[in-house]
Structures are given as C-alpha cells and as structure tokens.
N, C-alpha and C positions, 0 to 999 in steps of 0.2 A: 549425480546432482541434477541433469536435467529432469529425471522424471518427477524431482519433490519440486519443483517452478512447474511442471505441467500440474499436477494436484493440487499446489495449492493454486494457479490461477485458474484450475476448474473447479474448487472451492468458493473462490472468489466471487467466477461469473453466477455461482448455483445460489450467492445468496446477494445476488444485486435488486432481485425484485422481491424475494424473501418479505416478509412481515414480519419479522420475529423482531421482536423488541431489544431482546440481549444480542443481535446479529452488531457488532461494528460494523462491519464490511455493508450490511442493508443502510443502516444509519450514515453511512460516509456515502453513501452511494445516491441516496434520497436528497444530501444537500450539496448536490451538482457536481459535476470535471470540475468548475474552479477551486472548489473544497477539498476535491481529492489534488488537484495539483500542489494549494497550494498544502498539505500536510506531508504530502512528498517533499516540499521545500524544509518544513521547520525539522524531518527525520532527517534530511541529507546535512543539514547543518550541525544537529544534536552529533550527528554522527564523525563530523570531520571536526568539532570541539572535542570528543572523547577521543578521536586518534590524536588530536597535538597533544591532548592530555595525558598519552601514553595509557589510556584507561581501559584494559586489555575485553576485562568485563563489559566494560556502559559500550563498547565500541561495537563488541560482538551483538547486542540486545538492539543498537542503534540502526546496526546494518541489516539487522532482520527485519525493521519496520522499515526501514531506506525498501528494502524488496518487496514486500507488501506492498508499499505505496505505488513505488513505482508500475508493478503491476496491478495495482485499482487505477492510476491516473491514464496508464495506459489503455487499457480499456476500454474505460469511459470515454474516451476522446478517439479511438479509433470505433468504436460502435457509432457515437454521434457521428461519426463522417461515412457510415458505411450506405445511408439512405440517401 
C-alpha cells in the first residue's frame, strides 16, 4: 500500500503545474490550498455519510477521493510553507 500513496502523490505533484485542461489535479491545484482544503472537507464528509449509511460501495469511491484530497491539500500547504 505505501508504494501506490508514493505514485500516486508523485502523480499528483507531476501534474500541479501541468497545463492540460482535462488534468483535475492541474485544475484543483490552479484555484489555491483553500480549494483543495476545502474539497478535502466535502470528500471526508461524503465519506463518513456513506459509512453511517452502511453504503459499502459510495464509502469505498468516498475514501479514495478522501486520499486524493488529502494528499493535494497536503501538498499545497506544505510547499507554500517550504519558501
């Protein structure tokens, strides 16, 4: 498991300055840390709604943008603090 979180946040980092139009990761990344914090927020919520829902499916699809996010918002806000 660690090495698919190292891939995909070196996925992540590879397309933050990217231009490509169909990139999410460029697009989420263009409208600031607060943007990606707060979509980290609405995935962690979607996600803890599908576990009281018992919703085996939405829960699994929830927690995989829960990680995503978290590793875009992390990121972005440990880069902006690195200068």
């Amino acid at each position: 498991m660690p090495n698919i979180l190292t891939r995909l946040a070196q996925t992540i980092e590879s397309r933050k300055d990217e231009g490509d139009k169909k990139s999410y990761a460029a697009k989420l990344f263009k409208r600031g840390p607060e943007k990606c914090a707060e979509k980290f927020g609405e995935e962690a919520v979607e996600a803890i709604i599908a576990a009281a829902k018992g919703d085996k499916k939405n829960l699994t699809e929830e927690a995989a943008d829960v990680i995503f996010h978290l590793l875009a918002v992390s990121y972005t806000h440990l880069r902006a603090h690195e200068t």
